[in-house]
Every structure is written in C-alpha cells, then in structure tokens.
C-alpha positions as a Markdown table, in Angstrom:
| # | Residue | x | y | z |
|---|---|---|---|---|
| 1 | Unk | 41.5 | 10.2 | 205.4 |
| 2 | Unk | 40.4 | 10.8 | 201.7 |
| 3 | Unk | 39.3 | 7.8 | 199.9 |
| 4 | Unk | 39.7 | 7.4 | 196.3 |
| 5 | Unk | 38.3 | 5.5 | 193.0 |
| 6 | Unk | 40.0 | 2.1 | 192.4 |
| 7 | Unk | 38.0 | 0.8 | 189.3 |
| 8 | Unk | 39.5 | 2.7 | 185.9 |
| 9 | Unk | 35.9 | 2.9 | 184.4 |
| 10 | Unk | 34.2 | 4.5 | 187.5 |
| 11 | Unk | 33.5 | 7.9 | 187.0 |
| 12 | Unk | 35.5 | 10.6 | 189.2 |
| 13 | Unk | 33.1 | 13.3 | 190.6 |
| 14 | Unk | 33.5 | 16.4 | 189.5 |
| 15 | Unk | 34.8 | 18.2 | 193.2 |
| 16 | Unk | 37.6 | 15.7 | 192.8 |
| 17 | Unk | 37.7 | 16.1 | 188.9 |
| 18 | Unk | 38.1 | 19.2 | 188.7 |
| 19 | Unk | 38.9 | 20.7 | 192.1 |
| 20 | Unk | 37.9 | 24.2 | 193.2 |
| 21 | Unk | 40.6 | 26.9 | 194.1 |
| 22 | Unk | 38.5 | 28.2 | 196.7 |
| 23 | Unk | 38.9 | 24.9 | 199.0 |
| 24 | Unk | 42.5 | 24.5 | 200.4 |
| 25 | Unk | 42.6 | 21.2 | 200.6 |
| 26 | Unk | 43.4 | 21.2 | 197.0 |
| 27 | Unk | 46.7 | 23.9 | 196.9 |
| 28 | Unk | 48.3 | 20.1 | 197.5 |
| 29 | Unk | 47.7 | 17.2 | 194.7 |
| 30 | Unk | 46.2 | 14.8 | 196.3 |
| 31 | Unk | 44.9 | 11.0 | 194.9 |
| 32 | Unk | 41.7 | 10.4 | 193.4 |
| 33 | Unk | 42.8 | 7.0 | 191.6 |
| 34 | Unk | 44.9 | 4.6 | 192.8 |
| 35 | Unk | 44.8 | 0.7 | 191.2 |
| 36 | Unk | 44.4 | -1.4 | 194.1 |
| 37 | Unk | 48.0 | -2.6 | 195.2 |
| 38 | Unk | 49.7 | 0.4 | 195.1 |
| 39 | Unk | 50.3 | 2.6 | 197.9 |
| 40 | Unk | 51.0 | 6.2 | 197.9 |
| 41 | Unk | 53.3 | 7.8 | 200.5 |
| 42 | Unk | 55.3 | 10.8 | 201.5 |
| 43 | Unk | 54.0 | 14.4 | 201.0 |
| 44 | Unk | 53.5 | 14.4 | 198.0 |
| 45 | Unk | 51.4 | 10.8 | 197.4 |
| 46 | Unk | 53.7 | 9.7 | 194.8 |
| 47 | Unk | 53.9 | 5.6 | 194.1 |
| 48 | Unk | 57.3 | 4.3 | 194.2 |
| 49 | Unk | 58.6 | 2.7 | 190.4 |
| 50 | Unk | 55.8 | 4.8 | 188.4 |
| 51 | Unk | 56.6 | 7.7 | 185.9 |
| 52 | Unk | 54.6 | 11.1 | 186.8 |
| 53 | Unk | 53.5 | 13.2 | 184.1 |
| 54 | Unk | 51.5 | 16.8 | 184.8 |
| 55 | Unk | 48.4 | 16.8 | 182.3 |
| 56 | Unk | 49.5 | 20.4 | 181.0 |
| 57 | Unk | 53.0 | 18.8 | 180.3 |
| 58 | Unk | 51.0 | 16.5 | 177.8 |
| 59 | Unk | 49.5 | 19.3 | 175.9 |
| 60 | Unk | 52.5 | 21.0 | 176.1 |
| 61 | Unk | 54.5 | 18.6 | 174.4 |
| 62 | Unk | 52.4 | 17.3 | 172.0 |
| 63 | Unk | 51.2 | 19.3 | 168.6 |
| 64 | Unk | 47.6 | 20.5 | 169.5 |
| 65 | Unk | 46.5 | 18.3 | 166.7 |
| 66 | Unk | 48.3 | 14.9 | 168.3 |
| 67 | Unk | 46.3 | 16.0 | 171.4 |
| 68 | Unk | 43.0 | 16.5 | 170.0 |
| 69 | Unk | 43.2 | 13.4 | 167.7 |
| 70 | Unk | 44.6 | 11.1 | 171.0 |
| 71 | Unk | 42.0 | 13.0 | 173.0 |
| 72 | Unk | 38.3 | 12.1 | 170.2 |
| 73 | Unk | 40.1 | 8.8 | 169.8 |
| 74 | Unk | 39.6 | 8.0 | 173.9 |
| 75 | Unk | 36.4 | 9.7 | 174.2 |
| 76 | Unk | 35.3 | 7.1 | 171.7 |
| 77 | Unk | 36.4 | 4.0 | 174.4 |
| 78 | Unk | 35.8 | 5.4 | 177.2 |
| 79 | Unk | 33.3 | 7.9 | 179.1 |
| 80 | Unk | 35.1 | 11.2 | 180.4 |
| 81 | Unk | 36.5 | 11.6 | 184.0 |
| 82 | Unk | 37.6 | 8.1 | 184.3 |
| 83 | Unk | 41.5 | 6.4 | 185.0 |
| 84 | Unk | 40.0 | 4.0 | 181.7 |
| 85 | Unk | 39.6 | 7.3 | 179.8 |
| 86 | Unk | 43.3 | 9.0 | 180.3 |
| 87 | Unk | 45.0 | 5.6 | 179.9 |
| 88 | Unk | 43.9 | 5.5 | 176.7 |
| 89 | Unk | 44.2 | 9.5 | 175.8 |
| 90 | Unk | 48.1 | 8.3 | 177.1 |
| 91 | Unk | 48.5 | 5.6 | 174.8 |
| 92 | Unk | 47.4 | 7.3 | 172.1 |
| 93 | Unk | 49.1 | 10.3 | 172.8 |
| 94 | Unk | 52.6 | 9.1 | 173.4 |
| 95 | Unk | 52.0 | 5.9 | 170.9 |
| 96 | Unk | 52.7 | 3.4 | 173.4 |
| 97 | Unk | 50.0 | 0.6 | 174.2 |
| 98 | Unk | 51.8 | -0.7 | 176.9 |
| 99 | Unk | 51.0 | 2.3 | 178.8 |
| 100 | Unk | 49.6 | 1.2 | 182.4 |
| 101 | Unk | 47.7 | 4.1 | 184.6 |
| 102 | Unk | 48.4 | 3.1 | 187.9 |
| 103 | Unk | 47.7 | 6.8 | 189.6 |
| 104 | Unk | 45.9 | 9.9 | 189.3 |
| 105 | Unk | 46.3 | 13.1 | 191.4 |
| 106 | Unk | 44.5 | 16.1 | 191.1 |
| 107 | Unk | 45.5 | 19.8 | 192.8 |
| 108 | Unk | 44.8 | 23.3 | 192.2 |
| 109 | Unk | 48.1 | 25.8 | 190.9 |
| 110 | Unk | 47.4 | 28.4 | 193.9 |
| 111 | Unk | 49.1 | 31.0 | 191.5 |
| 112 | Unk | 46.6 | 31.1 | 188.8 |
| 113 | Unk | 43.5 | 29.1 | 190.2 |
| 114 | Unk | 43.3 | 26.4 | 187.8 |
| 115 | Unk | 43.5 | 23.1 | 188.2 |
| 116 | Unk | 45.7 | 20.3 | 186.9 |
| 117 | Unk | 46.1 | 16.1 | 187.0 |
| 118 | Unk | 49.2 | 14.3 | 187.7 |
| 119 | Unk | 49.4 | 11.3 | 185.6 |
| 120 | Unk | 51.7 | 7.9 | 187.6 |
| 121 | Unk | 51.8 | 5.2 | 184.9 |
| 122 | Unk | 54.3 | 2.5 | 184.2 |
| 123 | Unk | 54.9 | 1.0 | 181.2 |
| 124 | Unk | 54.9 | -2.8 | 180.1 |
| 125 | Unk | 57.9 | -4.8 | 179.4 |
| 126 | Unk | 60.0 | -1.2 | 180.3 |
| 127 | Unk | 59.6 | 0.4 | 177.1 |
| 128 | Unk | 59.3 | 4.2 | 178.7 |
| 129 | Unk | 59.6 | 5.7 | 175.1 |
C-alpha cells in the first residue's frame, strides 16, 4: 500500500517527484497527492467527478511563453514539488482561479524513460473553461 502527501504545501520527495524508469513500480501512474476526502479507485487511481490533465498536455497546449510566465509566477507562491505549487502554475496557466487540485499522479512513459504528472482538478462553481 503506497501512502501519499495530503497537505498541498508539503514537499513531494524527489523518488515520487520524479520517478526513475529503472523501478517498475512506476511503468503505472500511481498517487502521490490526494486532498483528504477523495478516494482513488480502479487501475488506474483516477477520482470520480475530477478533470485529468497529463503535465506534457499543458506545455503542449500552451505557447512556451504562457508556460514559462504561469510557471515564475507559481514559483514566486509556492516552493517547487508541491500540490500548492501546480495549483497555482494551473490557474495561471489556464486563467482560471477557481482551479481546485484535488490529485496528482506520477508514472514513467516505458517508451522513452521519462517521466510525467497527471493533474485531477475540479473547478469552482463548474466553470471548466
């Protein structure tokens, strides 16, 4: 059973932050933030009613500059490697306040070796724009 953080400003350690290929555990996302509350379930750990996002999705679909600008403007709030930090990277990112961060997974892509975040979030009042 793999435990995980629950308080958005706690650090994530770096095995969890940034998984290793070289450990199999990690060829499958797995939770390393969860808001107390919520519960993940099924193979792939997703919370029911949340929106998923892959972190390369966000750079993907997003100007580099939008990225960089939402990414100083977090690192400014909040210290790296915590939920506090990518909320507000989100918020900024996708100009939506209302943006909650409810779940964080992290994996490794088996094909190339790197690894990658999946983002669950719901937003406030059900504005998902």
């Amino acid at each position: 059973m793999t435990t995980w953080i629950t308080d958005p400003n706690q650090q994530i350690n770096g095995r969890n932050w940034n998984p290793h290929y070289s450990d199999p555990y990690w060829n499958n996302a797995h939770t390393i933030f969860l808001l107390p509350g919520y519960k993940p379930a099924g193979r792939y750990e997703m919370v029911d009613g949340l929106e998923y996002v892959y972190s390369d999705r966000l750079r993907q679909w997003y100007k580099s500059e939008e990225h960089d600008k939402a990414w100083e403007g977090a690192k400014e709030l909040h210290p790296l490697c915590t939920a506090a930090f990518i909320q507000e990277y989100m918020r900024r990112l996708m100009s939506n306040p209302a943006i909650e961060l409810v779940h964080i997974l992290a994996g490794v892509n088996v094909s190339n070796g790197f690894s990658y975040h999946v983002y669950g979030y719901k937003v406030s009042g059900g504005d998902k724009s």
